[in-house]
C-alpha positions as CSV (number, residue, x, y, z in Angstrom):
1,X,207.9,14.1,-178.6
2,X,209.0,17.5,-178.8
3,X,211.2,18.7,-175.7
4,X,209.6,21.7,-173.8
5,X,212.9,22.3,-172.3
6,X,215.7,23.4,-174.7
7,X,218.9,25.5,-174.1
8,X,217.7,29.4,-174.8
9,X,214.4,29.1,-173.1
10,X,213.1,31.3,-170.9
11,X,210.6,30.2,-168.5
12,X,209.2,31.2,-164.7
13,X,210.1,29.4,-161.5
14,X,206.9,28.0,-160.2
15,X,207.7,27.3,-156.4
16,X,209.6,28.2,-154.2
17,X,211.2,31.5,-153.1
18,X,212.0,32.3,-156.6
19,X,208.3,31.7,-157.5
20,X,207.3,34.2,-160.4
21,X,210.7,35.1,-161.7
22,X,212.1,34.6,-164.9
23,X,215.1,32.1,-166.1
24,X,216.6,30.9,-168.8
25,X,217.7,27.2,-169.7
26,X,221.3,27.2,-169.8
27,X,222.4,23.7,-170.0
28,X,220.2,20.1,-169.9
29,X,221.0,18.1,-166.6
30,X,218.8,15.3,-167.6
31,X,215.7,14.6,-168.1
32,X,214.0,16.1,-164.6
33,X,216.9,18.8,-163.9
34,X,218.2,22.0,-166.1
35,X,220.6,24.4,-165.3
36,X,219.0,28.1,-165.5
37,X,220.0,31.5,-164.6
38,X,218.3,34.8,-164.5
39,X,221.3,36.0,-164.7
40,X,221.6,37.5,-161.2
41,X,222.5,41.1,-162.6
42,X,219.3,41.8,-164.0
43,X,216.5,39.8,-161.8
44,X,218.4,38.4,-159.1
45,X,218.0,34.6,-159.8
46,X,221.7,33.1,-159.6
47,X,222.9,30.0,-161.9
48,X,221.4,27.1,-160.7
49,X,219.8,23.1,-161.1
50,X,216.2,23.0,-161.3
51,X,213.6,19.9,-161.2
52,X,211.5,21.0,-164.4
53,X,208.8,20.7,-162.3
54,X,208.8,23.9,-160.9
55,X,209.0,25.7,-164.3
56,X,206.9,26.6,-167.0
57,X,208.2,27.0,-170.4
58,X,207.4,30.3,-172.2
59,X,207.5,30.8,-176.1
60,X,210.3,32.7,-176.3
61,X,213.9,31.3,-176.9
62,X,217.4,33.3,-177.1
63,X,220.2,32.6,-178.8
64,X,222.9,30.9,-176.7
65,X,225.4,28.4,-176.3
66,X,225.3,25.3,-174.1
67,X,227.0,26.2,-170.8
68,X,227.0,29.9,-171.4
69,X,227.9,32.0,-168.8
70,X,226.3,34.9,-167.5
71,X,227.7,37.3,-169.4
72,X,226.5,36.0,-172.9
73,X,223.0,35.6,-171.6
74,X,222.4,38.8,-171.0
75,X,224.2,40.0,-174.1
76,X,221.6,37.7,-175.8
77,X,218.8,39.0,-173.9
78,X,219.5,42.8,-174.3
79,X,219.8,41.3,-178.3
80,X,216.2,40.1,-178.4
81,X,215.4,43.2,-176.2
82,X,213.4,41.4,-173.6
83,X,215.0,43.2,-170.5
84,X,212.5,44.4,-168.9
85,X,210.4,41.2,-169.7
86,X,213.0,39.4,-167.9
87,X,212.8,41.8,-164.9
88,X,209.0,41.6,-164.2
89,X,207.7,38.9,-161.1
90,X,204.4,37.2,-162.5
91,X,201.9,36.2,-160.2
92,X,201.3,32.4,-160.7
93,X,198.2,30.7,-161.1
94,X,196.9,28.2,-158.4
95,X,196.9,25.6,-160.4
96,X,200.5,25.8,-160.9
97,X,201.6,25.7,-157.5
């Protein structure tokens, strides 16, 4: 089975505080926690271990390494020129929450 969670993913923070805003998958904890960022300099969501269930996987992917730090992600997102992508809240779905 294919994972849905791999380092360079972006995805959205379903619940909590952070609900809406987009991350991306920096590291692999295990198999219920990942390390994301947003990084805090462009949507305010600071490095941090997340249950997967609270995200949702997009289909986009940048290029990074494992344990990258801030800096190189958003070098790798102004690369793939997803910026302001990153900075937009979404509204989630009731059945996500």
């Amino acid at each position: 089975m294919p994972r849905l969670f791999d380092i360079g993913r972006c995805c959205v923070i379903s619940r909590g505080r952070r609900a809406g805003k987009k991350a991306i998958v920096v590291d692999i904890i295990d198999e219920n926690f990942v390390l994301i960022t947003g990084p805090p300099l462009l949507n305010g969501v600071k490095r941090r271990r997340m249950n997967i269930d609270h995200l949702i996987p997009l289909n986009i992917r940048v290029t990074i390494d494992r344990g990258a730090s801030d800096e190189s992600v958003l070098k790798a997102i102004k690369e793939h020129n997803l910026e302001n992508f990153m900075k937009e809240p979404i509204r989630i779905p009731r059945e996500y929450l």
